[in-house]
C-alpha positions in Angstrom: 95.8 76.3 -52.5 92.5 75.9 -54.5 90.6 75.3 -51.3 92.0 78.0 -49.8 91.0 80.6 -52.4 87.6 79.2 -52.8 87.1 79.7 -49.6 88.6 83.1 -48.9 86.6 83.9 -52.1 82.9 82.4 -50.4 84.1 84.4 -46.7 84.2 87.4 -49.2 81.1 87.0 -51.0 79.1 86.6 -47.4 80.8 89.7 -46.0 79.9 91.6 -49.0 76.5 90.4 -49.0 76.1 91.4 -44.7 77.7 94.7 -45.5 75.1 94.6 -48.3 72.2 94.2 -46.3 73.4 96.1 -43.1 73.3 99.4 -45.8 70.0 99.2 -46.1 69.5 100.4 -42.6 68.5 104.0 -42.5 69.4 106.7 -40.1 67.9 106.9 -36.5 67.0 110.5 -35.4 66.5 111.3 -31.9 63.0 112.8 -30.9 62.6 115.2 -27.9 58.9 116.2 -26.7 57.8 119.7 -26.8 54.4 120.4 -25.7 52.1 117.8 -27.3 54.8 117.1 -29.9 57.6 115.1 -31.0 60.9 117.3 -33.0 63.7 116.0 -34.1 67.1 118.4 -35.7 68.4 117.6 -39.1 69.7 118.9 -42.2 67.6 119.7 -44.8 69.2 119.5 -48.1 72.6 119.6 -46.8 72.4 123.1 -46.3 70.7 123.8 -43.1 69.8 122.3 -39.8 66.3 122.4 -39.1 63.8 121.6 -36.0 61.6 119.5 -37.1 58.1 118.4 -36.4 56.5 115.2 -37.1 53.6 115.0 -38.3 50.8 112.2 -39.8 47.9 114.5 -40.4 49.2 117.7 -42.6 49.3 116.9 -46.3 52.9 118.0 -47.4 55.9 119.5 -46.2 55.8 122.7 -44.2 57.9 125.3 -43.7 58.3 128.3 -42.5 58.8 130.9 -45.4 61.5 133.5 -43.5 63.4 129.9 -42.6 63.3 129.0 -46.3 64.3 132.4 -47.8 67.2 132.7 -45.3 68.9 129.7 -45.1 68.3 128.8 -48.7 67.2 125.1 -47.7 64.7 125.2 -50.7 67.0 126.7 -53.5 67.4 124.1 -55.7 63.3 123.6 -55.8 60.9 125.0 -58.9 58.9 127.2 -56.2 55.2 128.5 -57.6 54.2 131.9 -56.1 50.6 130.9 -54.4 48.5 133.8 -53.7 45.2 133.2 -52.3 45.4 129.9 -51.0 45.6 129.0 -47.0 46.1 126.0 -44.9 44.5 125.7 -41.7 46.0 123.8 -38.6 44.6 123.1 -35.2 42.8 126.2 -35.3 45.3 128.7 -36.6 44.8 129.1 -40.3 48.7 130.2 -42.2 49.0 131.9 -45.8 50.8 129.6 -48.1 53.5 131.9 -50.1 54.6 129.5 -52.5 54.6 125.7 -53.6 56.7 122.6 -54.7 56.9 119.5 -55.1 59.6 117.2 -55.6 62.2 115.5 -53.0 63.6 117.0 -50.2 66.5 115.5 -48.5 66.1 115.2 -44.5 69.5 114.3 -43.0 71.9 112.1 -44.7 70.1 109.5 -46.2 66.0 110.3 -45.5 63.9 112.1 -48.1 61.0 113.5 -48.3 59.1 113.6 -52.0 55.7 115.0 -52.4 54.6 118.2 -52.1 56.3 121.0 -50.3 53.9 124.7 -48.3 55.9 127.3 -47.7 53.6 129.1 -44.7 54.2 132.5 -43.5 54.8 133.0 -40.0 54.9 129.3 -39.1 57.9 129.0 -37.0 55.4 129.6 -33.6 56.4 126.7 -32.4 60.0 125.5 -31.7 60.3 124.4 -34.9 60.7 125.4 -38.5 59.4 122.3 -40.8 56.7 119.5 -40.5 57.0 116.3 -42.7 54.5 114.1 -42.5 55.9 110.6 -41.2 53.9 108.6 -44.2 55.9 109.9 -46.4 59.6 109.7 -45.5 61.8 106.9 -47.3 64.8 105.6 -46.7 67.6 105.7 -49.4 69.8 103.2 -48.6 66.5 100.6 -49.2 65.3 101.7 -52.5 63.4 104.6 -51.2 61.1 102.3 -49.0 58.6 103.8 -46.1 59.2 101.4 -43.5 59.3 103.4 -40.4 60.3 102.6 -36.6 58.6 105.1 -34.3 59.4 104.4 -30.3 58.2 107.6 -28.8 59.1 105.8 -25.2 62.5 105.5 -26.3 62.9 109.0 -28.3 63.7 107.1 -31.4 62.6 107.7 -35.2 64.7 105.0 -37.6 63.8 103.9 -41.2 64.4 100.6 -41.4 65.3 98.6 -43.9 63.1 95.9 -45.2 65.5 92.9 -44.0 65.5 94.1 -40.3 61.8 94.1 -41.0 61.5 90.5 -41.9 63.6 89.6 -39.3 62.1 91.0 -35.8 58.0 91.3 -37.5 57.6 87.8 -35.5 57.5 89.6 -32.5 55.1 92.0 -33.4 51.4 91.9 -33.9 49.9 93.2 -37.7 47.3 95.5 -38.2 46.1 96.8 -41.5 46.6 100.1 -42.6 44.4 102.4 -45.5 44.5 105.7 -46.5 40.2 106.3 -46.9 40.3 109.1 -44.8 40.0 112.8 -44.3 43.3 114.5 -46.6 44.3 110.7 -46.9 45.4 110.3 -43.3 46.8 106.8 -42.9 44.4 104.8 -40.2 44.9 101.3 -38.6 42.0 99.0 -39.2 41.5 98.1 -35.5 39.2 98.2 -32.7 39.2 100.0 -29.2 37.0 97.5 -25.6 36.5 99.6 -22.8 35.9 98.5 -19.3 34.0 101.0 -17.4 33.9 98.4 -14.5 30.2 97.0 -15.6 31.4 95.2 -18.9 33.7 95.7 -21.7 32.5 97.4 -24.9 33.9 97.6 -27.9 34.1 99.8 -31.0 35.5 98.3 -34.5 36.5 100.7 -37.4 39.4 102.8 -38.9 41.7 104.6 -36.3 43.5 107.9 -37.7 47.2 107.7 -36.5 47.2 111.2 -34.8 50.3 112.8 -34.0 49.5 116.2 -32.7 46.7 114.5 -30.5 48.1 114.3 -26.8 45.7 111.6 -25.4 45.3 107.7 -25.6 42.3 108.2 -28.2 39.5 110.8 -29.6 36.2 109.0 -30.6 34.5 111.3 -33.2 31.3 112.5 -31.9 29.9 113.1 -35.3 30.2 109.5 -36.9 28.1 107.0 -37.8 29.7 103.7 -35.2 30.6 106.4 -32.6 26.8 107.1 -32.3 26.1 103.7 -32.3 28.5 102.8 -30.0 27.0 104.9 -27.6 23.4 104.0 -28.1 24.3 100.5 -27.9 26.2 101.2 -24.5 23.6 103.8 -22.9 24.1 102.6 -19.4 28.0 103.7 -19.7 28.7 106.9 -17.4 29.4 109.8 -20.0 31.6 112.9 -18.0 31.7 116.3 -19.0 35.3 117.7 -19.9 35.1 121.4 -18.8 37.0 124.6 -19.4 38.0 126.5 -16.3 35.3 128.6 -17.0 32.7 125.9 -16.8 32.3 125.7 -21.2 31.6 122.0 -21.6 34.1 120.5 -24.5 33.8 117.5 -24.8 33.1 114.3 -22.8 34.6 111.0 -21.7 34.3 107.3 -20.2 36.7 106.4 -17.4 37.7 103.0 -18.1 39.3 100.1 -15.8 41.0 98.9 -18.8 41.2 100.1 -22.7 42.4 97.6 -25.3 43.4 99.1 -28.3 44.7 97.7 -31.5 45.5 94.9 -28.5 47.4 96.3 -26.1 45.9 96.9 -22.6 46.4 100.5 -20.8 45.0 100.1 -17.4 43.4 103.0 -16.1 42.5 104.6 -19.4 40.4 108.0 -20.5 38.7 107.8 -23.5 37.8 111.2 -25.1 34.6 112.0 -26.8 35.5 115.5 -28.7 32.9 117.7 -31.4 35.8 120.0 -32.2 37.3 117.8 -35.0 34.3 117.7 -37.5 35.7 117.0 -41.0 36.9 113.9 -39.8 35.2 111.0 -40.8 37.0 107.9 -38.6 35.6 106.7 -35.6 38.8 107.7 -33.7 42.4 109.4 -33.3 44.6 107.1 -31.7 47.0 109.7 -30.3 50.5 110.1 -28.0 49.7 108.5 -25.1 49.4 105.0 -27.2 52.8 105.4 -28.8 54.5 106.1 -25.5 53.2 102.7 -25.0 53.8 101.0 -28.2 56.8 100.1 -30.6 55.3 100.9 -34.1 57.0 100.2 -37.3 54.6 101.7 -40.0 55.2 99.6 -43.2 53.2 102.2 -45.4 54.3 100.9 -49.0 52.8 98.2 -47.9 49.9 99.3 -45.7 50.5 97.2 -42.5 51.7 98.2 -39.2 53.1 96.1 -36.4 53.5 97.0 -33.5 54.4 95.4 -29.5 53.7 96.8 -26.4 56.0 97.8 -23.6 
């Protein structure tokens, strides 16, 4: 009888400690495209659902100030009547009403904590708040940032750090810093280009770019991206035109682009002017998370990620 209730006892203690460990996985929220743009619906605060964009280059949480007067999402939040200031986003520039800071519940176990922009007349789009992805930690894991993002599969899921450690094998590492414009996370990387006369290659910081619908931007207004294309002045430079013949921009038709080590056959790399205060070589944008399962580990500044 001893024997037996030892062992039921030990059977008990492993269960616990799986059920343990299983808690510490965080929700999964389902992500549907719109435009250049991934959304995803949950409740904010338990009080209202919400469309919401995500975002790695805005520097708090937005929303939209009739959304957060009417449904009351932000009640329990200190808010600070702001009257001058204004934030400006991919070329529209919003009035911020009021601010916050503090945590901000996304779904049932997600939340948000930094600082909160009520914007008037940001709801444009279809959607009523942006969080920024760095920032979003899981509860059931002591509040850590380890985040799954598999655009080809629709899927946003915090994960908990022992899923981490047990599929990371898998995956390739990058590092990851925030020495950026408004502390955008970038992967420490590099980008080789085949044009079909040699590959070429361009090592540096890459800006995680959400809102950017290609494969990559090189900044035209860096240091490495000008060196990068004196050192490769035989490469065939085309001009990206606006119907009405305005030139904005240019880029290199590739055979093959490698980036951060996964190969996209086929590949347009963009050379823009239009993002100036950025101070990266590149944008890694969409069309490379389409690609690519990333799991951003940003409490601890690495990445890993596998192609598909």
């Amino acid at each position: 009888m001893k024997i037996k209730t030892f062992l039921t006892a030990l059977f008990t203690l492993i269960a616990f400690g799986l059920s343990a460990q299983n808690n510490t996985e965080g929700e999964t929220f389902h992500l549907t495209k719109q435009g250049a743009h991934y959304v995803f619906t949950a409740s904010i605060n338990g009080t209202a659902d919400a469309t919401i964009l995500v975002e790695s280059g805005i520097p708090a949480l937005l929303a939209d100030s009739a959304f957060v007067f009417s449904s009351g999402i932000l009640s329990d939040m200190e808010l600070t009547v702001s009257d001058k200031e204004k934030l400006s986003l991919a070329g529209r520039v919003y009035k911020i009403t009021h601010k916050a800071n503090g945590t901000v519940r996304i779904g049932n176990s997600t939340s948000y904590n930094g600082e909160v922009f009520v914007l008037s007349n940001y709801d444009y789009g279809p959607y009523e708040v942006a969080v920024p992805v760095m920032y979003l930690h899981n509860d059931l894991d002591d509040g850590r940032r380890i985040v799954s993002l598999d655009l080809g599969n629709q899927s946003l899921q915090m994960l908990g750090k022992a899923s981490l450690n047990a599929i990371k094998a898998d995956y390739s590492m990058s590092n990851m810093n925030a020495d950026t414009y408004m502390g955008m996370f970038a992967i420490e990387t590099s980008m080789t280009c085949d044009d079909g006369i040699k590959p070429r290659t361009l090592s540096g910081n890459f800006m995680i770019d959400l809102g950017n619908p290609e494969l990559i931007f090189l900044l035209h207004q860096t240091e490495e991206v000008h060196r990068f294309l004196a050192d490769n002045d035989d490469m065939e430079l085309r001009e990206a035109t606006t119907p009405s013949g305005e030139v904005v921009g240019q880029f290199i038709l590739t055979k093959q682009c490698q980036l951060c080590g996964i190969a996209f056959p086929d590949a347009v790399v963009v050379i823009t002017k239009n993002l100036p205060l950025f101070t990266t070589p590149g944008n890694i944008g969409l069309k490379y998370f389409e690609r690519a399962h990333a799991i951003f580990d940003f409490d601890q500044s690495v990445v890993y990620m596998k192609g598909k």
